[in-house]
KOLGU-4560 file (N, C-alpha, C; in nm, 3 decimals, padded with zeros to 5 digits):
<recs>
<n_xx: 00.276 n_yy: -00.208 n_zz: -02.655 ca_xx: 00.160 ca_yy: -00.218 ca_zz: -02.570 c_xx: 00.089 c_yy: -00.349 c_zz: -02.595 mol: A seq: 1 type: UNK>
<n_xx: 00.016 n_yy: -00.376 n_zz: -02.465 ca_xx: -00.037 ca_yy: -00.537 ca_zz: -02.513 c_xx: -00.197 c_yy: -00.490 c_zz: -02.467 mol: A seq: 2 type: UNK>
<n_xx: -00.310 n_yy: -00.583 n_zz: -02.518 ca_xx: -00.401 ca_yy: -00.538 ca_zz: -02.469 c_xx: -00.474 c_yy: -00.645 c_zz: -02.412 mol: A seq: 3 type: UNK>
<n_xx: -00.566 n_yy: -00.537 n_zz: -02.305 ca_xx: -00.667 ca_yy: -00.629 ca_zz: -02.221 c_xx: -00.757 c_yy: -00.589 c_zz: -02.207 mol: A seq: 4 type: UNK>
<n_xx: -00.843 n_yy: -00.686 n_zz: -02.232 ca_xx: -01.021 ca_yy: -00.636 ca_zz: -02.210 c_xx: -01.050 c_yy: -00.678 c_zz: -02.043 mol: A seq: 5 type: UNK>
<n_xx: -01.134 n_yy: -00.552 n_zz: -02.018 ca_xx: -01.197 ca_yy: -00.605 ca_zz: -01.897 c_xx: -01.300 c_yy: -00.520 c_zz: -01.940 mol: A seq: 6 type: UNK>
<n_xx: -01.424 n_yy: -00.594 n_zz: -01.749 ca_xx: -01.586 ca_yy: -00.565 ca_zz: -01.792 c_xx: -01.587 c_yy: -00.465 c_zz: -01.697 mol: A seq: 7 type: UNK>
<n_xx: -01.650 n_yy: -00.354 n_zz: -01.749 ca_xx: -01.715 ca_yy: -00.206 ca_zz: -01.657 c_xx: -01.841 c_yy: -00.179 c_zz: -01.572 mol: A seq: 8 type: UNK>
<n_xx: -01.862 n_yy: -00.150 n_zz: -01.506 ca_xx: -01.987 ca_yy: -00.178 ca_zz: -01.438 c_xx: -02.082 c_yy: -00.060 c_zz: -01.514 mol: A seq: 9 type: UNK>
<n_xx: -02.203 n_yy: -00.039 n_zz: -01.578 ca_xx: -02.265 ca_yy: 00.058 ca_zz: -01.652 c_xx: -02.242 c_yy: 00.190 c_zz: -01.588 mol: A seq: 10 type: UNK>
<n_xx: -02.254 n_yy: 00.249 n_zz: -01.438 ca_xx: -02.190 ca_yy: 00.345 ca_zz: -01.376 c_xx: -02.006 c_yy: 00.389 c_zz: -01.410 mol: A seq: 11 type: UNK>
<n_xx: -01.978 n_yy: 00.327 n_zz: -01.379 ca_xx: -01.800 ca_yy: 00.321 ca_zz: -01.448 c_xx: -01.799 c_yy: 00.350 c_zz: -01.543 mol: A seq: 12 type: UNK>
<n_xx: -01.867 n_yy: 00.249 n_zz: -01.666 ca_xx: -01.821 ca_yy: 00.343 ca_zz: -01.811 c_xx: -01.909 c_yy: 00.458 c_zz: -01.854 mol: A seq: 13 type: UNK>
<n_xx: -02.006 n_yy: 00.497 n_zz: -01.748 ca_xx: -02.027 ca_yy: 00.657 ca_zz: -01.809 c_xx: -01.974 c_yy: 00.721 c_zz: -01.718 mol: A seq: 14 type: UNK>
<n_xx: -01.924 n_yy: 00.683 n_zz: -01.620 ca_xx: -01.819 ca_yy: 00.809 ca_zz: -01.576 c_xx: -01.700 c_yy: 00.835 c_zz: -01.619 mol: A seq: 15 type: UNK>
<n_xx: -01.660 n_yy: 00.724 n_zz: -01.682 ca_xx: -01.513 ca_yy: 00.730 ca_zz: -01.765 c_xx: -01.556 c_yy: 00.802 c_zz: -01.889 mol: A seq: 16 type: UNK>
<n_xx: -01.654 n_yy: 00.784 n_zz: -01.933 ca_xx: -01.713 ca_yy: 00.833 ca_zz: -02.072 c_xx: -01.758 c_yy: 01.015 c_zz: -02.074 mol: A seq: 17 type: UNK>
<n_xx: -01.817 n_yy: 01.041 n_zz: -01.943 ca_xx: -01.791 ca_yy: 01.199 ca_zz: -01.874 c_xx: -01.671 c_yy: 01.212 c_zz: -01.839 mol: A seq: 18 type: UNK>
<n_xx: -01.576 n_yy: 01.116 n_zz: -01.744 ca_xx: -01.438 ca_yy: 01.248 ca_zz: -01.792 c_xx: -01.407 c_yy: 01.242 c_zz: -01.882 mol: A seq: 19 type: UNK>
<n_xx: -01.391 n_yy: 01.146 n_zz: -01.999 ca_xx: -01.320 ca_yy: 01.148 ca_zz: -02.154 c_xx: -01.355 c_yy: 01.266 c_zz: -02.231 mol: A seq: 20 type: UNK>
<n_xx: -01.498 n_yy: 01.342 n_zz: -02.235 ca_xx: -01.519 ca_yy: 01.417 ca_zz: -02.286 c_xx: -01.553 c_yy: 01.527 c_zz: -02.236 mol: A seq: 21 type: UNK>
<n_xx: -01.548 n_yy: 01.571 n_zz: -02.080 ca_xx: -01.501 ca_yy: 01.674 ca_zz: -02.001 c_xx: -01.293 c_yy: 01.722 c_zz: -02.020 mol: A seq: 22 type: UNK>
<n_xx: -01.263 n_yy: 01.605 n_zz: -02.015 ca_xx: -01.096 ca_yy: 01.633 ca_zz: -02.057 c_xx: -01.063 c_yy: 01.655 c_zz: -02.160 mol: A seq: 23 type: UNK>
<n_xx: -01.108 n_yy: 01.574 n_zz: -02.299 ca_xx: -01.082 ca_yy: 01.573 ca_zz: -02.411 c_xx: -00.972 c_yy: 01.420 c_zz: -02.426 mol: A seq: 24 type: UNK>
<n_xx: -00.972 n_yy: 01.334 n_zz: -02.372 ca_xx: -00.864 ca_yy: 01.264 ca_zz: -02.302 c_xx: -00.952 c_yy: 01.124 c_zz: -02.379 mol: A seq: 25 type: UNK>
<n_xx: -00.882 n_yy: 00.999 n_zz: -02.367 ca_xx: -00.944 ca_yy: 00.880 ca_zz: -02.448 c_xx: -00.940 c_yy: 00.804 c_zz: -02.309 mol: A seq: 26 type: UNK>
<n_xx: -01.057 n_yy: 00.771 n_zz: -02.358 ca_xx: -01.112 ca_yy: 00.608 ca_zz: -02.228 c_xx: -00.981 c_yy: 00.547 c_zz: -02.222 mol: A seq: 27 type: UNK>
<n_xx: -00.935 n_yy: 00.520 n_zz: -02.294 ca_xx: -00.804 ca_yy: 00.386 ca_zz: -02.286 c_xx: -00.714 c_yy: 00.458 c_zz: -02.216 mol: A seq: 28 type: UNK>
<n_xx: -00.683 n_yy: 00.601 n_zz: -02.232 ca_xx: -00.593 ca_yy: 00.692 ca_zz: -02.154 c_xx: -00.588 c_yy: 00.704 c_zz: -02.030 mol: A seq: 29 type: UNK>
<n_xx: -00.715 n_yy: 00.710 n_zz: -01.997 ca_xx: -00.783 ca_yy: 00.753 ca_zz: -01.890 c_xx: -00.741 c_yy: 00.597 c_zz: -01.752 mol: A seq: 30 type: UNK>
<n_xx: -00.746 n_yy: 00.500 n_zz: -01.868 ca_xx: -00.784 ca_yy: 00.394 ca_zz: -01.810 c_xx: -00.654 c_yy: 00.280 c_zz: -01.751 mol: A seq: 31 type: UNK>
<n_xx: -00.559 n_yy: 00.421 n_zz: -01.849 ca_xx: -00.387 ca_yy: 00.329 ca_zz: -01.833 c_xx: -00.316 c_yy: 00.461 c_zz: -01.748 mol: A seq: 32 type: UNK>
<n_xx: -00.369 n_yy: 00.523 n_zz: -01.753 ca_xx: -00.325 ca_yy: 00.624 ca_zz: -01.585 c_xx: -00.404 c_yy: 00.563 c_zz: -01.498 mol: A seq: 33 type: UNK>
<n_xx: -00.507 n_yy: 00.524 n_zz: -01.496 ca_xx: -00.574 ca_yy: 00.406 ca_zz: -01.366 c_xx: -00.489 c_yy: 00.297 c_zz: -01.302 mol: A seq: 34 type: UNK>
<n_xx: -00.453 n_yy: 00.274 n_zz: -01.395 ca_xx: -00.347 ca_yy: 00.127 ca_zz: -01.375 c_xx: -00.235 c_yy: 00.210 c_zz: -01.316 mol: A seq: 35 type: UNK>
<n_xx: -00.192 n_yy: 00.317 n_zz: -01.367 ca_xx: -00.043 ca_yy: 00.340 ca_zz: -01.336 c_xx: -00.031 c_yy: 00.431 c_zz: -01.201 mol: A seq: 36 type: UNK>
<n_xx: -00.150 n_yy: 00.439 n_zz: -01.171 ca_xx: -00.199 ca_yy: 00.527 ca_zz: -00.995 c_xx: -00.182 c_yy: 00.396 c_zz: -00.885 mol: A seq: 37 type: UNK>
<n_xx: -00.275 n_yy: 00.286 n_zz: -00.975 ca_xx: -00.275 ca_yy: 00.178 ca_zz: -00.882 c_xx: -00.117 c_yy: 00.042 c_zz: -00.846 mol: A seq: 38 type: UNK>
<n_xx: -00.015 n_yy: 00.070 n_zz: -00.971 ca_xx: 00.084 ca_yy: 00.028 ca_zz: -00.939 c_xx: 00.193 c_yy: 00.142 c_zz: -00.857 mol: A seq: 39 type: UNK>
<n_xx: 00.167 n_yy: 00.240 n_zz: -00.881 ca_xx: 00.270 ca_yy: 00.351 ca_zz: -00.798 c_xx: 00.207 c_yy: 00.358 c_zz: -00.647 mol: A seq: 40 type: UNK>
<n_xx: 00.073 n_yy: 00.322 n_zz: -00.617 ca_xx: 00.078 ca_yy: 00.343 ca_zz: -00.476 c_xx: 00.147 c_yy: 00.220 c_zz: -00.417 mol: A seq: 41 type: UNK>
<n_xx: 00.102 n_yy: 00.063 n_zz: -00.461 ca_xx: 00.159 ca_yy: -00.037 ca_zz: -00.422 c_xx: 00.289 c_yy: 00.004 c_zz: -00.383 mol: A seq: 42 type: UNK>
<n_xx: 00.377 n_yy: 00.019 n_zz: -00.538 ca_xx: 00.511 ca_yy: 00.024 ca_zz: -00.487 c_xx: 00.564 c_yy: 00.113 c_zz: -00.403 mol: A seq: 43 type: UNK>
<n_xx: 00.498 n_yy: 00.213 n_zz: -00.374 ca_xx: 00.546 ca_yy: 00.271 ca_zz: -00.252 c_xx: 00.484 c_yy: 00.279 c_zz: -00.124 mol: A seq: 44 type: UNK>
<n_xx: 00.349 n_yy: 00.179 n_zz: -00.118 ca_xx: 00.365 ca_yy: 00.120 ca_zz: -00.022 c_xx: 00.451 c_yy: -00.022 c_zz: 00.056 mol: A seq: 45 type: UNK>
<n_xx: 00.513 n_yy: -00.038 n_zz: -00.039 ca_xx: 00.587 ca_yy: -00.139 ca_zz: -00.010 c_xx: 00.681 c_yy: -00.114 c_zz: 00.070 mol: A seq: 46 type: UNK>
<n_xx: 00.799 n_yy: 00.008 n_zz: -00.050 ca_xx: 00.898 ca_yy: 00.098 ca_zz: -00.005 c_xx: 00.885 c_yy: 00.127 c_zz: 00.131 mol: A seq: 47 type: UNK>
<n_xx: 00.728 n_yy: 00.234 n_zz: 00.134 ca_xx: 00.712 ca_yy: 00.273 ca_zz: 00.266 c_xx: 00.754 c_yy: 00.177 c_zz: 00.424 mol: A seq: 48 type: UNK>
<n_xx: 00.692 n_yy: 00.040 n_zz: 00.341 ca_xx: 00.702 ca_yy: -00.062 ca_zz: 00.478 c_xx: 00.818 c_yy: -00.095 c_zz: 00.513 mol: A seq: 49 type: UNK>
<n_xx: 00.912 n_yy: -00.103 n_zz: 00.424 ca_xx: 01.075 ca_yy: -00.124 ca_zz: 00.405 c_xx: 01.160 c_yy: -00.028 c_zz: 00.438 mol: A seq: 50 type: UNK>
<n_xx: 01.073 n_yy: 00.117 n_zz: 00.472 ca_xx: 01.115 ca_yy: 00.214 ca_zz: 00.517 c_xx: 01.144 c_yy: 00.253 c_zz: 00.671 mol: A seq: 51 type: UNK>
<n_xx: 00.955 n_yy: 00.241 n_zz: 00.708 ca_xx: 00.992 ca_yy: 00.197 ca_zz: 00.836 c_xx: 01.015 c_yy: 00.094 c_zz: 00.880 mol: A seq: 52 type: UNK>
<n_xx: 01.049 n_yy: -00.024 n_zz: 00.865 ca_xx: 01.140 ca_yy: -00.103 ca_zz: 00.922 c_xx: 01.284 c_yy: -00.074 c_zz: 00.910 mol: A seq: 53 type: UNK>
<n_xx: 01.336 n_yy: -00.002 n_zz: 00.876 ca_xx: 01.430 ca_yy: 00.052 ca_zz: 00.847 c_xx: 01.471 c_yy: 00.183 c_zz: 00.936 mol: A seq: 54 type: UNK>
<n_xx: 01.352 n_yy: 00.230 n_zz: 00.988 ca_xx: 01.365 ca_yy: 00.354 ca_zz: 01.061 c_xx: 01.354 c_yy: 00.318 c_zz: 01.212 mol: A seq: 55 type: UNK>
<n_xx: 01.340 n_yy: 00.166 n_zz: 01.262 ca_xx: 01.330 ca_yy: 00.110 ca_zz: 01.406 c_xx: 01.455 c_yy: 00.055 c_zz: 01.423 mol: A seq: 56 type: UNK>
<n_xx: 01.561 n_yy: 00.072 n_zz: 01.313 ca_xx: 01.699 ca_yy: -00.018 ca_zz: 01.370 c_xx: 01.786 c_yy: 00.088 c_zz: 01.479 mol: A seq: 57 type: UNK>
<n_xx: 01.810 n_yy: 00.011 n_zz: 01.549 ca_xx: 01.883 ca_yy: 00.082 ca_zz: 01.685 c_xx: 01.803 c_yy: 00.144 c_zz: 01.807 mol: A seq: 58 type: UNK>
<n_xx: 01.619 n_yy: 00.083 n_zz: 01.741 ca_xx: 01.613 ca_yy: 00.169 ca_zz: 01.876 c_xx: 01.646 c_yy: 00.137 c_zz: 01.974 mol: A seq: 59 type: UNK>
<n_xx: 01.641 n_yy: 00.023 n_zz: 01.977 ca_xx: 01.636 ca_yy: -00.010 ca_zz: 02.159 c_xx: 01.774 c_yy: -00.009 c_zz: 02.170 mol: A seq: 60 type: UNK>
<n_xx: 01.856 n_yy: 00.071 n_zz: 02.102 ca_xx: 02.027 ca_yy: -00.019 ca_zz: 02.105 c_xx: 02.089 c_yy: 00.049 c_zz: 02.285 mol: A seq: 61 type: UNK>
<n_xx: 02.018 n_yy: 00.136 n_zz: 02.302 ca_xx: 02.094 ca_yy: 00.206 ca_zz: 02.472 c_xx: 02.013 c_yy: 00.173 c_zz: 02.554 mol: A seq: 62 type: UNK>
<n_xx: 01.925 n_yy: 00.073 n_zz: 02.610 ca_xx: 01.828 ca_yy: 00.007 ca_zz: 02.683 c_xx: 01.907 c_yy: -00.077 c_zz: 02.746 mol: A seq: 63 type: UNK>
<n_xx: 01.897 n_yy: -00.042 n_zz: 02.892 ca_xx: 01.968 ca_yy: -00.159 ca_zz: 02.958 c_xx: 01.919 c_yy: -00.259 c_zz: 03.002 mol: A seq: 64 type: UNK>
<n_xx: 01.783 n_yy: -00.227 n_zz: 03.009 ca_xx: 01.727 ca_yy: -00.387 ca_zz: 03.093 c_xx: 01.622 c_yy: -00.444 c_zz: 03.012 mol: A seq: 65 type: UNK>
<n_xx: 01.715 n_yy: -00.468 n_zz: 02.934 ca_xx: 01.602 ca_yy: -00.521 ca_zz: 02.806 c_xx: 01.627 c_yy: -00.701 c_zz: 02.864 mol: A seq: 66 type: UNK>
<n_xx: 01.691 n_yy: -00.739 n_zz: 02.933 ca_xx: 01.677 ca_yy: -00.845 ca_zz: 03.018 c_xx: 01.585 c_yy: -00.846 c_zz: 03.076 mol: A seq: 67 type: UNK>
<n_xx: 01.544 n_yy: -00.771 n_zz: 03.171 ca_xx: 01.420 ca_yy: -00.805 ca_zz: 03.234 c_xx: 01.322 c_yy: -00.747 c_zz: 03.134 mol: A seq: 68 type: UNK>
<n_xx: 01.316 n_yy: -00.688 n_zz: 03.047 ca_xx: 01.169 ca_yy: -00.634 ca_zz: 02.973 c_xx: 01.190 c_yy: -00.765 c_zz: 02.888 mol: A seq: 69 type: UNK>
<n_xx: 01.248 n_yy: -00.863 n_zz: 02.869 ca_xx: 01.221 ca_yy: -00.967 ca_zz: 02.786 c_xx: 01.180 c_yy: -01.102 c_zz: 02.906 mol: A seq: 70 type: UNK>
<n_xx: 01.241 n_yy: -01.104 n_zz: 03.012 ca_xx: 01.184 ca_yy: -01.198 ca_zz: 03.123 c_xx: 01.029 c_yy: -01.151 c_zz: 03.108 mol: A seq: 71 type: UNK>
<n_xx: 00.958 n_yy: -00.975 n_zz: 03.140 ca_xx: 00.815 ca_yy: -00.982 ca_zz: 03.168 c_xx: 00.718 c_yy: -00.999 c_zz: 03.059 mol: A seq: 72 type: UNK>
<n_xx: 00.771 n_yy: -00.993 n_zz: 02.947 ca_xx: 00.710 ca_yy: -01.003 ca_zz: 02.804 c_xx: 00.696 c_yy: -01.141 c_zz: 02.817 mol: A seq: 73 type: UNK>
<n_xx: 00.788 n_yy: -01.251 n_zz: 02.838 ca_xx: 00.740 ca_yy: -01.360 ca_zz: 02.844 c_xx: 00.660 c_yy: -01.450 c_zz: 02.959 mol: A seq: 74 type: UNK>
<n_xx: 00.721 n_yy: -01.384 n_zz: 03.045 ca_xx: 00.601 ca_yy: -01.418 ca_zz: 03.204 c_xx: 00.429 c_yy: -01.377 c_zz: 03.161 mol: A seq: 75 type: UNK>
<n_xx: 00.444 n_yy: -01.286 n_zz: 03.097 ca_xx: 00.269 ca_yy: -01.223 ca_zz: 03.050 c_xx: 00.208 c_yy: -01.337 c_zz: 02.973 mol: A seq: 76 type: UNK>
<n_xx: 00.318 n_yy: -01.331 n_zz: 02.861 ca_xx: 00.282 ca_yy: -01.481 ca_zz: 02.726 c_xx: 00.242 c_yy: -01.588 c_zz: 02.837 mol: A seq: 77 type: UNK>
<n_xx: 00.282 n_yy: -01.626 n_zz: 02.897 ca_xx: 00.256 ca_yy: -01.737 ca_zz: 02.973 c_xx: 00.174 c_yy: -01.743 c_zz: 03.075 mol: A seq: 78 type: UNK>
<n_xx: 00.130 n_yy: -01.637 n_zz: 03.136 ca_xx: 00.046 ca_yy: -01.619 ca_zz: 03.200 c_xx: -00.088 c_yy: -01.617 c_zz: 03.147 mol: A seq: 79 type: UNK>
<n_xx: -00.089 n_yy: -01.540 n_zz: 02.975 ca_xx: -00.261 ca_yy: -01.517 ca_zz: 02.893 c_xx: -00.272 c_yy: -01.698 c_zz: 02.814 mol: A seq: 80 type: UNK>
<n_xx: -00.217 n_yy: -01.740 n_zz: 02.859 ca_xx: -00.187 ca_yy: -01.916 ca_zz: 02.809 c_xx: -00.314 c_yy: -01.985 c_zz: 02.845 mol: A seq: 81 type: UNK>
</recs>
């Protein structure tokens, strides 16, 4: 383990200081499941995004006139110009 100090706002460390001794649990405990809530959502929001992009391949794959839906997509662009 490596350590790091950071600063608490006076609200923060008595609420960390009420759950520590509502749980029975240590500030530092408390405070490295904080960290480890805030790297597990990242990474699966990431996943998530990698997910659905992943879940749009093929849609359009049986679309036939994706010729003209790409002619009016760009007639519009050029028209809000």
């Amino acid at each position: 383990m490596q350590r790091a100090q950071v600063f608490l706002r006076d609200d923060q460390k008595q609420s960390l200081r009420s759950i520590a001794s509502r749980t029975g649990r240590k500030q530092s405990d408390l405070i490295r499941r904080g960290v480890d809530l805030i790297i597990e959502r990242e990474q699966n929001r990431v996943h998530d995004w990698k997910q659905a992009l992943q879940n749009t391949k093929g849609l359009w794959k049986n679309r036939e006139d994706m010729d003209e839906h790409q002619a009016m997509i760009r007639r519009d662009l050029h028209s809000s110009a």
